[in-house]
VEXRO-814753 format. One record per residue: residue number from 0; residue in one letter; x, y, z of N, C-alpha, C, O, CB in turn. Coordinates in steps of 0.001 Angstrom, whole numbers, plus 500000, padded with zeros to 6 digits. Glycine has a CB too. Layout:
N
<k->NUM; r->a; n_px->X; n_py->Y; n_pz->Z; ca_px->X; ca_py->Y; ca_pz->Z; c_px->X; c_py->Y; c_pz->Z; o_px->X; o_py->Y; o_pz->Z; cb_px->X; cb_py->Y; cb_pz->Z>
...
END
This chain:
105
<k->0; r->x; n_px->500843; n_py->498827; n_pz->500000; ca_px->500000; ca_py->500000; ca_pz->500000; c_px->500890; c_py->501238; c_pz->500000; o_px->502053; o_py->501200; o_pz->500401; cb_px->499040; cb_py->499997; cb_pz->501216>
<k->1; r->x; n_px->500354; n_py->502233; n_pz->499579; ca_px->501295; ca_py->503538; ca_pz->498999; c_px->500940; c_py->504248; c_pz->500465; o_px->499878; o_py->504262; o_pz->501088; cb_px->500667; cb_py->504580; cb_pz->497217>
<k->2; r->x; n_px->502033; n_py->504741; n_pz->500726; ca_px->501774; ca_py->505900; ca_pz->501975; c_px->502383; c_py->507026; c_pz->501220; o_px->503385; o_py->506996; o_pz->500505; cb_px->502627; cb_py->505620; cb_pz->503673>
<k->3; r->x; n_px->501417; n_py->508261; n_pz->501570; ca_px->501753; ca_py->509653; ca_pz->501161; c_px->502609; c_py->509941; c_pz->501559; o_px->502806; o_py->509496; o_pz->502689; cb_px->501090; cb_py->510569; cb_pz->501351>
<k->4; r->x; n_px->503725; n_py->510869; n_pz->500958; ca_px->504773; ca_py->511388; ca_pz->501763; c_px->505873; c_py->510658; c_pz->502089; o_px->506871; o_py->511279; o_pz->502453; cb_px->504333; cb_py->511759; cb_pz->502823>
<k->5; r->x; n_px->505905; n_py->509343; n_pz->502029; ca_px->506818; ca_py->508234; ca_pz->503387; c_px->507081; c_py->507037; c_pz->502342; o_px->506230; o_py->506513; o_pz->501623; cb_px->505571; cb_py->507487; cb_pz->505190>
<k->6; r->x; n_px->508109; n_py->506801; n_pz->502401; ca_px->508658; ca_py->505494; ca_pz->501826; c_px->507614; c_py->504397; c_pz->502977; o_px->507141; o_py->504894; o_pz->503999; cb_px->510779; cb_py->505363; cb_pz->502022>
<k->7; r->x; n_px->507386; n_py->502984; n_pz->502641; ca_px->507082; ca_py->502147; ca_pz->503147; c_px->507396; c_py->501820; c_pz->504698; o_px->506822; o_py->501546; o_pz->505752; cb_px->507399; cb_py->501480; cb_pz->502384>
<k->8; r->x; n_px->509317; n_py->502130; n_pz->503883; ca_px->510607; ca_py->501521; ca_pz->504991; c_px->510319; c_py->502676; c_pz->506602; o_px->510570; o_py->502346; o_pz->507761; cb_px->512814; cb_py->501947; cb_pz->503983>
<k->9; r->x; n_px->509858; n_py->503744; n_pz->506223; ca_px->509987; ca_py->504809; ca_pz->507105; c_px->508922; c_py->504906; c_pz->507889; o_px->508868; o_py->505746; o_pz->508786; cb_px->510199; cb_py->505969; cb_pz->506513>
<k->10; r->x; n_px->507839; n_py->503953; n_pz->507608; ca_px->506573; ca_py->504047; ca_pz->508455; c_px->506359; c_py->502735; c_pz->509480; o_px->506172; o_py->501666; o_pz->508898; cb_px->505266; cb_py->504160; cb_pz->507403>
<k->11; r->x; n_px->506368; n_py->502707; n_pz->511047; ca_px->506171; ca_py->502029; ca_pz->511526; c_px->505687; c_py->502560; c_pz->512924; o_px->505265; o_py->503694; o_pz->513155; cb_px->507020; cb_py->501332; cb_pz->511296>
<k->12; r->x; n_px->505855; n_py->501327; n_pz->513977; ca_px->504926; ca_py->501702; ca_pz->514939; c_px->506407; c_py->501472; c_pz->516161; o_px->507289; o_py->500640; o_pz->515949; cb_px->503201; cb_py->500549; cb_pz->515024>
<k->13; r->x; n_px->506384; n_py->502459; n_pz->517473; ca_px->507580; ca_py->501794; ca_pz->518537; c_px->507439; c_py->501008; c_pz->518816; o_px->506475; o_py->500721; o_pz->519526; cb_px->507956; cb_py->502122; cb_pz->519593>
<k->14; r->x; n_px->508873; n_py->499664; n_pz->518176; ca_px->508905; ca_py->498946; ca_pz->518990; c_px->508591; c_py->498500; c_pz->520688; o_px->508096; o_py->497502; o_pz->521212; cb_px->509592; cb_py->498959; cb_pz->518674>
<k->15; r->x; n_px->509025; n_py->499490; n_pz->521091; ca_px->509005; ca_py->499233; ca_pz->523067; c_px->507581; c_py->499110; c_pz->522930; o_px->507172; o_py->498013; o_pz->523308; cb_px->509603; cb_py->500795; cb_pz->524474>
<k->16; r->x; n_px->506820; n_py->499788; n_pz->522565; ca_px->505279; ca_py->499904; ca_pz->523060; c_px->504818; c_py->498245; c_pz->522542; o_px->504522; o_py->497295; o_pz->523265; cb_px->504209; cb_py->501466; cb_pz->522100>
<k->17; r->x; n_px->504887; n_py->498311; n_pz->520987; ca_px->504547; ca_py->496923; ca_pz->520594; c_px->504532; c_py->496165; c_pz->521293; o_px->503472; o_py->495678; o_pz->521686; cb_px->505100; cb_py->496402; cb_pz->519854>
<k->18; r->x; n_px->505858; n_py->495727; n_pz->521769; ca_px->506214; ca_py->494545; ca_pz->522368; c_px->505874; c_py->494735; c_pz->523497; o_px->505599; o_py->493600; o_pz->523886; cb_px->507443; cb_py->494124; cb_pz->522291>
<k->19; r->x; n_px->505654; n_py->495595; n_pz->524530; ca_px->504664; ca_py->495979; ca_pz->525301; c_px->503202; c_py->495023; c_pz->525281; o_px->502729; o_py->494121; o_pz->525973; cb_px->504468; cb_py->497383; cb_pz->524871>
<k->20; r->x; n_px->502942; n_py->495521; n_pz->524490; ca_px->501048; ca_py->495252; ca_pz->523984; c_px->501249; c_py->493763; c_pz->523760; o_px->500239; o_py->493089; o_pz->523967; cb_px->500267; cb_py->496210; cb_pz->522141>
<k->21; r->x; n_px->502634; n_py->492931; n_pz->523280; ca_px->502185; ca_py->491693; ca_pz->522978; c_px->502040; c_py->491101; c_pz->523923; o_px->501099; o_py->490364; o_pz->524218; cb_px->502795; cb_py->491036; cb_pz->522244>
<k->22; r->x; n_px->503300; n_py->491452; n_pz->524725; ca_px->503460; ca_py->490707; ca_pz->526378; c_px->502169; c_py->490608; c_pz->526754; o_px->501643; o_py->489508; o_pz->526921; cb_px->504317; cb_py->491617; cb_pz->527682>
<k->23; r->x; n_px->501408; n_py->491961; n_pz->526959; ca_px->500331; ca_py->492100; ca_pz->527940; c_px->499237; c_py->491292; c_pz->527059; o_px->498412; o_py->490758; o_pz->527800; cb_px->499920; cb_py->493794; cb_pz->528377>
<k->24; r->x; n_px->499051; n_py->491106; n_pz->525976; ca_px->497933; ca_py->490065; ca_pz->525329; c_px->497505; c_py->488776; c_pz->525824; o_px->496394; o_py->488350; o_pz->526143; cb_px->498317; cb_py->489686; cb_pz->524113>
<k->25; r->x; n_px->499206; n_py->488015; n_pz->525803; ca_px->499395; ca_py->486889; ca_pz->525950; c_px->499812; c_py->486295; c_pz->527440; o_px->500514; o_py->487007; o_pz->528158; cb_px->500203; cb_py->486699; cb_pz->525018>
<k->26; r->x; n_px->499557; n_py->485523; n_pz->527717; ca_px->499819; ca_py->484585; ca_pz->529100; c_px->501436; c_py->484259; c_pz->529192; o_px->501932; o_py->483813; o_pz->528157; cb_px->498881; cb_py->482938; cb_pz->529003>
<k->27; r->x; n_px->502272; n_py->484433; n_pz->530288; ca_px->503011; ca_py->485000; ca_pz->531013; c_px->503986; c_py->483589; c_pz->530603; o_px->505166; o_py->483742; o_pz->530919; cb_px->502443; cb_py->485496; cb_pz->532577>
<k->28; r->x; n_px->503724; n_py->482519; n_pz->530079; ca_px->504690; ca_py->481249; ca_pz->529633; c_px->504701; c_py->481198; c_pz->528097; o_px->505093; o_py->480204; o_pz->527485; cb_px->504109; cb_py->479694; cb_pz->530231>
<k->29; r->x; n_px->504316; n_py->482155; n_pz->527589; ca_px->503967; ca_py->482037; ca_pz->526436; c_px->505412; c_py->483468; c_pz->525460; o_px->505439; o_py->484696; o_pz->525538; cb_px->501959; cb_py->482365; cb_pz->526501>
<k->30; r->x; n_px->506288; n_py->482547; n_pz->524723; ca_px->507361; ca_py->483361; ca_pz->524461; c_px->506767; c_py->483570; c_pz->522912; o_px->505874; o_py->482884; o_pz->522417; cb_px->508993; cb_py->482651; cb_pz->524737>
<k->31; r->x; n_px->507664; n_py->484985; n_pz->522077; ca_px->507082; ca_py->485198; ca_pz->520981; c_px->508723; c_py->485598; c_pz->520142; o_px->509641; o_py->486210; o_pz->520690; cb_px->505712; cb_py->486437; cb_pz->521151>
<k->32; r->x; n_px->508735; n_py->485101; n_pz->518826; ca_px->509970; ca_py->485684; ca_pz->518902; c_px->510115; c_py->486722; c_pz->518052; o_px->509141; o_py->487144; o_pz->517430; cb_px->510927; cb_py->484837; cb_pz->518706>
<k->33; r->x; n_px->511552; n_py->487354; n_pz->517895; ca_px->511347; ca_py->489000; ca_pz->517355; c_px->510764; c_py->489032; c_pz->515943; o_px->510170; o_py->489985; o_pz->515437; cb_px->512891; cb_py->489903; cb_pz->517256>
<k->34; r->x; n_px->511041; n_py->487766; n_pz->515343; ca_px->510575; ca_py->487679; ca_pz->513336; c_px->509295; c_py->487657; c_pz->513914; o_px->508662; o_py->488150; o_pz->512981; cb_px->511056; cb_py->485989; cb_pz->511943>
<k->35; r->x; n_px->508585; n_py->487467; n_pz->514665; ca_px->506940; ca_py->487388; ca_pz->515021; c_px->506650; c_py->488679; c_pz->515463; o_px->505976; o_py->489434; o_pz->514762; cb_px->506450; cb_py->486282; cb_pz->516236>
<k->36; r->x; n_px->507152; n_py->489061; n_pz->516711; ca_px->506808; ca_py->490434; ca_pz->517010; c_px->507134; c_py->491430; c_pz->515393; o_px->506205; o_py->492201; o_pz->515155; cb_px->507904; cb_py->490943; cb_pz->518514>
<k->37; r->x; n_px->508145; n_py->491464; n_pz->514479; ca_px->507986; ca_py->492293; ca_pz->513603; c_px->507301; c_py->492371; c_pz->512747; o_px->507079; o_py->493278; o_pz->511945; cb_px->508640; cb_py->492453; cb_pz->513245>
<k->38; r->x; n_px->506610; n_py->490620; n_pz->512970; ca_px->505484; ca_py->490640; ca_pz->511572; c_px->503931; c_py->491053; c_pz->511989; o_px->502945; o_py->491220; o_pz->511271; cb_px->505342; cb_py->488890; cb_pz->510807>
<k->39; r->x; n_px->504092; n_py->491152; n_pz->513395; ca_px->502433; ca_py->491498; ca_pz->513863; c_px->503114; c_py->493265; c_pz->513995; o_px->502131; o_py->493889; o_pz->513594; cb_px->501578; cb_py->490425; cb_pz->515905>
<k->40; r->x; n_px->503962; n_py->494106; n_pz->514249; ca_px->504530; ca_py->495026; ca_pz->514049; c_px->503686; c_py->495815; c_pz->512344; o_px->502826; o_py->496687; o_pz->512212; cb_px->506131; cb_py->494460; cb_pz->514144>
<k->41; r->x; n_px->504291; n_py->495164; n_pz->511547; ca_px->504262; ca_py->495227; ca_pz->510249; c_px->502768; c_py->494635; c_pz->510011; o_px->502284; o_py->495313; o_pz->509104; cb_px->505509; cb_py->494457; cb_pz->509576>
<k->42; r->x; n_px->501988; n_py->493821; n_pz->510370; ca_px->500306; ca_py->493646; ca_pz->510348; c_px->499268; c_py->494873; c_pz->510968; o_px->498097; o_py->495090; o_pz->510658; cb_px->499959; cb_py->492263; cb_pz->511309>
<k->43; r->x; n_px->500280; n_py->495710; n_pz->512121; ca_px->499393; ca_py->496762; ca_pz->512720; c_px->499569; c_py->497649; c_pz->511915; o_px->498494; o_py->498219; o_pz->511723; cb_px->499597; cb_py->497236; cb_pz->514063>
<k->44; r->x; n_px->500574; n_py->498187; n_pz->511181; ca_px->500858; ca_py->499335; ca_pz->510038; c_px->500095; c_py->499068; c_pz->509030; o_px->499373; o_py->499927; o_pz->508524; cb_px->502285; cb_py->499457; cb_pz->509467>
<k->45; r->x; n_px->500152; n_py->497968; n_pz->508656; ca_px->498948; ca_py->497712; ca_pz->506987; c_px->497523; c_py->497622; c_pz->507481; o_px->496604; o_py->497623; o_pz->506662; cb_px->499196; cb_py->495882; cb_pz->505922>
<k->46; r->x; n_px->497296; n_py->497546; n_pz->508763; ca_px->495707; ca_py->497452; ca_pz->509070; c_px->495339; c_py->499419; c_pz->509410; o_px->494487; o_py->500046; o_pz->508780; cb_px->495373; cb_py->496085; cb_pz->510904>
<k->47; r->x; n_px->496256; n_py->500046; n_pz->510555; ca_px->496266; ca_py->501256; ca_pz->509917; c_px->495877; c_py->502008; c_pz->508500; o_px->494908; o_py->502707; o_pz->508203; cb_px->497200; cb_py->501384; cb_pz->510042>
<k->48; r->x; n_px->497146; n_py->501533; n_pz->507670; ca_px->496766; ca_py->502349; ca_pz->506357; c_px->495584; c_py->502065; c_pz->505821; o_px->494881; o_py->502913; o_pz->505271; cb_px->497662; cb_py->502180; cb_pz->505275>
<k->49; r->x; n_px->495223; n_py->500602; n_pz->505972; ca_px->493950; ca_py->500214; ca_pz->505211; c_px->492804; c_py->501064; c_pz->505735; o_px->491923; o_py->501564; o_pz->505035; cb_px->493589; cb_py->498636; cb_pz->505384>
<k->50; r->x; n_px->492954; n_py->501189; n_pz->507362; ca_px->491347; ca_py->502226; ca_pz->507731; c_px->491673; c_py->503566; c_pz->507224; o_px->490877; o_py->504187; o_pz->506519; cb_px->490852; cb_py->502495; cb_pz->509666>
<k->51; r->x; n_px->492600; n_py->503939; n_pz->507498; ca_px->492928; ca_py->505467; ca_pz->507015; c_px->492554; c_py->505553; c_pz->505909; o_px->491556; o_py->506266; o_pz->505812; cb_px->494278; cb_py->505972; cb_pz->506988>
<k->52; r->x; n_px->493021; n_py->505006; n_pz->504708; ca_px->492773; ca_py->504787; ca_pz->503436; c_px->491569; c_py->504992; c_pz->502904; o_px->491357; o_py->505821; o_pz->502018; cb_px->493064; cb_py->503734; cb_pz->503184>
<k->53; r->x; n_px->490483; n_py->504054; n_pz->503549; ca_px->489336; ca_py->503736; ca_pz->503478; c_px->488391; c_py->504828; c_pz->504254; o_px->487214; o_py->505107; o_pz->504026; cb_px->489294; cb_py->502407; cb_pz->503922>
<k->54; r->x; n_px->489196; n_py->505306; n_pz->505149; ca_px->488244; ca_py->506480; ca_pz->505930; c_px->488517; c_py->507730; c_pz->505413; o_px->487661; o_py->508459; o_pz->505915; cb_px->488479; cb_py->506634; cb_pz->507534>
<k->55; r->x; n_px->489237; n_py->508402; n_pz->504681; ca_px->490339; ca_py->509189; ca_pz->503612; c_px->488929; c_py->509057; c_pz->501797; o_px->488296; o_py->509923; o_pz->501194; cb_px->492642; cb_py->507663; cb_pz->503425>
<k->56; r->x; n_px->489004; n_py->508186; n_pz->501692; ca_px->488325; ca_py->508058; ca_pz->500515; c_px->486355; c_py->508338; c_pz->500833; o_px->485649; o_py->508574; o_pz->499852; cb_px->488837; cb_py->506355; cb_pz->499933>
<k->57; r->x; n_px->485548; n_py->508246; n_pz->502633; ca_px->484560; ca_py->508362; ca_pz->502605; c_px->484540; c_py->509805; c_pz->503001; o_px->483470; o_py->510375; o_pz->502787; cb_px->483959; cb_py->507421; cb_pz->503205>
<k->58; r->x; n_px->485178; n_py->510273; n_pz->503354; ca_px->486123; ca_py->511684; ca_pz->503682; c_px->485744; c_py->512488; c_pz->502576; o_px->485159; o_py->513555; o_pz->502760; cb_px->487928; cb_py->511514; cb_pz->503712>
<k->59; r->x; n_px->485997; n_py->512111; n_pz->501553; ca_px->486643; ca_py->512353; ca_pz->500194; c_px->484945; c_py->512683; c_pz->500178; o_px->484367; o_py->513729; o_pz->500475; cb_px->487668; cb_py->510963; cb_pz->499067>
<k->60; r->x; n_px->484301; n_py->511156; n_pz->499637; ca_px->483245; ca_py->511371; ca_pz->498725; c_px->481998; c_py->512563; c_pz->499558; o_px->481091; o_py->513278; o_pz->499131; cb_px->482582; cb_py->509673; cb_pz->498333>
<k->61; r->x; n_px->482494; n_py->512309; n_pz->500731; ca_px->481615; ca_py->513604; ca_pz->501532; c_px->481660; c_py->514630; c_pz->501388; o_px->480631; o_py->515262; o_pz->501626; cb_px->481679; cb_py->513839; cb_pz->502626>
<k->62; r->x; n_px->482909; n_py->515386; n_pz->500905; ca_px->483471; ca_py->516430; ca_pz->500641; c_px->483878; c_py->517150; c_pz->501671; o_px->483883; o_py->518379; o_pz->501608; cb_px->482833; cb_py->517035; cb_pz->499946>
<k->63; r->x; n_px->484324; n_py->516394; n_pz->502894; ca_px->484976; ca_py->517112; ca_pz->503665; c_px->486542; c_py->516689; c_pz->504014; o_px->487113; o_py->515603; o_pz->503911; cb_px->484163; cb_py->517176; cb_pz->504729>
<k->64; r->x; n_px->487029; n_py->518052; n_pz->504492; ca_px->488606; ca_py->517842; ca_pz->504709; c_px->488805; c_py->516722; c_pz->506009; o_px->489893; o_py->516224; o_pz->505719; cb_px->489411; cb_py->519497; cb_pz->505135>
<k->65; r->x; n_px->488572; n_py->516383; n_pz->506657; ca_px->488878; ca_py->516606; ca_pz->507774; c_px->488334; c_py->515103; c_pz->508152; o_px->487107; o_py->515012; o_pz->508096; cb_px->488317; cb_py->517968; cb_pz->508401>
<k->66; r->x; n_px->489001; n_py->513970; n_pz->508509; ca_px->488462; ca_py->512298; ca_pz->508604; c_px->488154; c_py->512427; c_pz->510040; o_px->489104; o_py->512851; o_pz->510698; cb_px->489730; cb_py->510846; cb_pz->508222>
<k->67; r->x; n_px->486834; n_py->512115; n_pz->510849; ca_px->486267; ca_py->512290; ca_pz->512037; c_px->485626; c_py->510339; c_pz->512363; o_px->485405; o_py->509403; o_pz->511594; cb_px->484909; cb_py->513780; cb_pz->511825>
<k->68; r->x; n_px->485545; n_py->510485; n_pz->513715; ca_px->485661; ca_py->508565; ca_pz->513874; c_px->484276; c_py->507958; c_pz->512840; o_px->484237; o_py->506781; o_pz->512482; cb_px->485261; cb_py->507863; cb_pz->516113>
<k->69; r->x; n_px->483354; n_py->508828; n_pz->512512; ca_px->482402; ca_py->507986; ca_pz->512597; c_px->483060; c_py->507391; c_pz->510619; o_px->482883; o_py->506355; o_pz->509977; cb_px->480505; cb_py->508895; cb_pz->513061>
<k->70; r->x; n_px->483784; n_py->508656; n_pz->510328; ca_px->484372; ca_py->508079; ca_pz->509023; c_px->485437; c_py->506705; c_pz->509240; o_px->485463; o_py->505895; o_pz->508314; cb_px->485248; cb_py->509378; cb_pz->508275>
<k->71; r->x; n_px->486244; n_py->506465; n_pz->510365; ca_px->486930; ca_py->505127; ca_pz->510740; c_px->485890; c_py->504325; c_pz->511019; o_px->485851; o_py->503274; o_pz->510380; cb_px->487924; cb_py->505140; cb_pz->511932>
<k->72; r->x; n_px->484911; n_py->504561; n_pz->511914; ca_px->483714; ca_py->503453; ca_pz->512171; c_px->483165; c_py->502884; c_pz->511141; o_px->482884; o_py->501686; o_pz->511176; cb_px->482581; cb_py->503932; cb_pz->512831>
<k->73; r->x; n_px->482863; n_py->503847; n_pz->509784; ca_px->482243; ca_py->503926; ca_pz->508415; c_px->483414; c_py->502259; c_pz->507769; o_px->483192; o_py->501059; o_pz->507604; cb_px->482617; cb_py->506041; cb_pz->507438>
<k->74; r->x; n_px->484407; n_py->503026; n_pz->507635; ca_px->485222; ca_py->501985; ca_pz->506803; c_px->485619; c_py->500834; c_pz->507675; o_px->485976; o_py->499837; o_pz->507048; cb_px->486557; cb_py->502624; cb_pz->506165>
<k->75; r->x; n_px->485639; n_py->500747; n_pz->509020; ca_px->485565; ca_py->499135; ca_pz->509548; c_px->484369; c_py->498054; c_pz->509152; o_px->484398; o_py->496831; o_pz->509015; cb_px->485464; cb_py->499189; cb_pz->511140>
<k->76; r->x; n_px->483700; n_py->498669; n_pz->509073; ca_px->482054; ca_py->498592; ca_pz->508417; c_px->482168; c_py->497774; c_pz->506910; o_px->481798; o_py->496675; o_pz->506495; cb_px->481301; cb_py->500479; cb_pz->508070>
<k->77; r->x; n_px->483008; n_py->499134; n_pz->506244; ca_px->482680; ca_py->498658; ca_pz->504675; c_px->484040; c_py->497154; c_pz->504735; o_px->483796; o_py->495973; o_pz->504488; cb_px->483150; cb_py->500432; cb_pz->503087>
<k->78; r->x; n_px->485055; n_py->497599; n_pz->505035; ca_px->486059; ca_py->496304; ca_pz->504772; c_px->486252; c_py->495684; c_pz->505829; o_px->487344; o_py->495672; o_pz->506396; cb_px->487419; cb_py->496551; cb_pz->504269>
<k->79; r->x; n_px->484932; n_py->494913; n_pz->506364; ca_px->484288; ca_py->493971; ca_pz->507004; c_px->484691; c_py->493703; c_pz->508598; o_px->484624; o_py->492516; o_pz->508918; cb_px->484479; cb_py->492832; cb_pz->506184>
<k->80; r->x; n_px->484997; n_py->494395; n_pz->509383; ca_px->485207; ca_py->494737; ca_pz->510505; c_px->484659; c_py->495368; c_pz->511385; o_px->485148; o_py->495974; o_pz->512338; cb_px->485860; cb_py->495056; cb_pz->510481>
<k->81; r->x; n_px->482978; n_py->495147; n_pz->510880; ca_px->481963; ca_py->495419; ca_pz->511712; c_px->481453; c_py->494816; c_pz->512779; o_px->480385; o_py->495137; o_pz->513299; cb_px->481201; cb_py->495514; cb_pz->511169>
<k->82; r->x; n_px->482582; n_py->493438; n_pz->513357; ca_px->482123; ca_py->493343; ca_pz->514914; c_px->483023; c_py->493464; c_pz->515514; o_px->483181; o_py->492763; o_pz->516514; cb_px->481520; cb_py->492248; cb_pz->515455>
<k->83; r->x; n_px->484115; n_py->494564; n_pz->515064; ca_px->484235; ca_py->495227; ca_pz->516404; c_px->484110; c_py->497101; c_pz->516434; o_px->484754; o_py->497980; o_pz->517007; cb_px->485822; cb_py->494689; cb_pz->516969>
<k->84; r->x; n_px->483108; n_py->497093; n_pz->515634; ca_px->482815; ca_py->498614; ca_pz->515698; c_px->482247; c_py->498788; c_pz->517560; o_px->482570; o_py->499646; o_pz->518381; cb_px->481312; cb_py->499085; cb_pz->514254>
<k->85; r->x; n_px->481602; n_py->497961; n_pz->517659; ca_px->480899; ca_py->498342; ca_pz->519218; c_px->482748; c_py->498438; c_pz->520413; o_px->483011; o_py->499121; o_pz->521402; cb_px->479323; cb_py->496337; cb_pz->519907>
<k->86; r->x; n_px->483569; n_py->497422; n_pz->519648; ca_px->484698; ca_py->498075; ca_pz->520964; c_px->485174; c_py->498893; c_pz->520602; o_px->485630; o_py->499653; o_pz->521455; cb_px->485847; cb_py->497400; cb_pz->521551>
<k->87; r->x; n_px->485315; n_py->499153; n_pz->519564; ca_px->486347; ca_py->500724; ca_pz->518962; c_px->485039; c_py->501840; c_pz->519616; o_px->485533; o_py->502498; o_pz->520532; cb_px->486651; cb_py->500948; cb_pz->516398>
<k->88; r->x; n_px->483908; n_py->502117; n_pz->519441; ca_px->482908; ca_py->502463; ca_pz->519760; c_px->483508; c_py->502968; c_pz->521536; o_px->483906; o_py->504047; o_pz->521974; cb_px->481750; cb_py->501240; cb_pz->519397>
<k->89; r->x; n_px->483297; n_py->501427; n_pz->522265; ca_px->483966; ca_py->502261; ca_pz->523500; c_px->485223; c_py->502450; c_pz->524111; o_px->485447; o_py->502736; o_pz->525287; cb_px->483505; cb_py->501966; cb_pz->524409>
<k->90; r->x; n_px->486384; n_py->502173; n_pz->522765; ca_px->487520; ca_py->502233; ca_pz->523348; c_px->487701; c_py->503914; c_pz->523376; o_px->488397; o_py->504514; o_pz->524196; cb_px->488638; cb_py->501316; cb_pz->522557>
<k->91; r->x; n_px->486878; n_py->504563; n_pz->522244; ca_px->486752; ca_py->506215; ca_pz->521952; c_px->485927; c_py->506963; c_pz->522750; o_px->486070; o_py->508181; o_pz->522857; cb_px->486231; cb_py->506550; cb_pz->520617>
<k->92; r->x; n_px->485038; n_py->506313; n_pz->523346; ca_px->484547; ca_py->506782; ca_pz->524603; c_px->485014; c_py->506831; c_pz->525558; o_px->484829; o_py->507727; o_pz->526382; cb_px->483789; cb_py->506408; cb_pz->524943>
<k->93; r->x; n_px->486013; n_py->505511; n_pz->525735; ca_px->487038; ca_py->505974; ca_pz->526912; c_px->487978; c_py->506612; c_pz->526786; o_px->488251; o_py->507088; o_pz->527888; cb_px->487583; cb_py->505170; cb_pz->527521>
<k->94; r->x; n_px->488795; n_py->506972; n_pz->525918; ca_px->489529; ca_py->507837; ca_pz->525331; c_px->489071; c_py->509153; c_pz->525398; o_px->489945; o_py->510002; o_pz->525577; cb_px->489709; cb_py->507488; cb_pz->524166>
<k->95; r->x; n_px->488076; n_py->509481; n_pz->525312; ca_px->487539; ca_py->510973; ca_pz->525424; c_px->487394; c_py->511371; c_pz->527052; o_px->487512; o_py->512461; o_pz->527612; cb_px->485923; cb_py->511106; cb_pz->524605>
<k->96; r->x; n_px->487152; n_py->510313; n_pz->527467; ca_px->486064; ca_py->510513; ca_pz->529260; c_px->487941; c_py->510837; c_pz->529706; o_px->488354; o_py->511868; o_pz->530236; cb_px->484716; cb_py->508208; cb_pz->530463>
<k->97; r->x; n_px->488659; n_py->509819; n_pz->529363; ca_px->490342; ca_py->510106; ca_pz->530079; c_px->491027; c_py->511220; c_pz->529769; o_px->491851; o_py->511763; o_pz->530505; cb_px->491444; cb_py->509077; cb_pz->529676>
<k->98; r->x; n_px->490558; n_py->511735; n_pz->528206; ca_px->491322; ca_py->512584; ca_pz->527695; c_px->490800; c_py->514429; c_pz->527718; o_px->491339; o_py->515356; o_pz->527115; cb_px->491477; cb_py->511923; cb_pz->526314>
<k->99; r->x; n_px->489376; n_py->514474; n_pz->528803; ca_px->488382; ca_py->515351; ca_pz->528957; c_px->488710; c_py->515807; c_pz->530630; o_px->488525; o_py->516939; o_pz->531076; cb_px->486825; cb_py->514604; cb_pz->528572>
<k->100; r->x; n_px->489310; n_py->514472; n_pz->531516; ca_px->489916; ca_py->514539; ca_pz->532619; c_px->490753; c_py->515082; c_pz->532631; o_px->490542; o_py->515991; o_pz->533434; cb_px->490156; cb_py->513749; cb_pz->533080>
<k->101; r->x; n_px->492137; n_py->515213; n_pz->532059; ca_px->493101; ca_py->515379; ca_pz->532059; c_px->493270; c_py->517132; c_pz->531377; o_px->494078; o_py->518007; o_pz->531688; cb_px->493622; cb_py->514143; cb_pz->531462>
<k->102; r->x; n_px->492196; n_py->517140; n_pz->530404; ca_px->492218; ca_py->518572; ca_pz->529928; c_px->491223; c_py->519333; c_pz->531189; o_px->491317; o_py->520496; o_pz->530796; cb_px->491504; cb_py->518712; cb_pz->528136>
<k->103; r->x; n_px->490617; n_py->519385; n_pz->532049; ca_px->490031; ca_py->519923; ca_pz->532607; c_px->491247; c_py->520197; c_pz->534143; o_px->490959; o_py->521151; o_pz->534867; cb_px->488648; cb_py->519160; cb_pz->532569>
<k->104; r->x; n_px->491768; n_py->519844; n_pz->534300; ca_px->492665; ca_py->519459; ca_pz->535558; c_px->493914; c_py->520367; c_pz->535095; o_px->494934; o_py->520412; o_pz->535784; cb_px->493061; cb_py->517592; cb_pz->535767>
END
């Protein structure tokens, strides 16, 4: 997939955090190794571009600048990732309630 602006090679996600997130997924005897961590690394970047992409193009046909969630909710929808619109649903609700705390304080 073409990223604007960015060679392929230049787009990724921090390691530390990744490997972070895998640890905490998986059960505590359970080892993963780094060609694995880089390929689920490299699976979270192409699932990225694909919503962006897809939320970028309903963006588009709306005629507005500006990609807002319900346009990410829209394209989990269209390229078939409509059961988990209800957790993205409240992972952005919690994201707002934490991120509404923190701006008020």
């Amino acid at each position: 997939m073409e990223i604007v602006g960015k060679a392929k090679e230049d787009v990724s996600l921090p390691k530390a955090t990744m490997t972070k997130i895998i640890k905490e997924m998986l059960p505590a005897h359970v080892r993963v190794t780094r060609d694995a961590q880089d390929l689920l690394v490299e699976c979270c970047v192409e699932f990225i571009n694909l919503i962006s992409s897809e939320s970028n193009d309903i963006c588009y046909k709306e005629e507005k600048r500006t990609i807002a969630p319900e346009h990410v909710l829209e394209s989990l929808k269209i390229l078939g990732f409509g059961s988990y619109i209800r957790e993205v649903k409240a992972a952005y609700e919690q994201h707002r309630i934490e991120n509404w705390v923190v701006l008020t304080f």
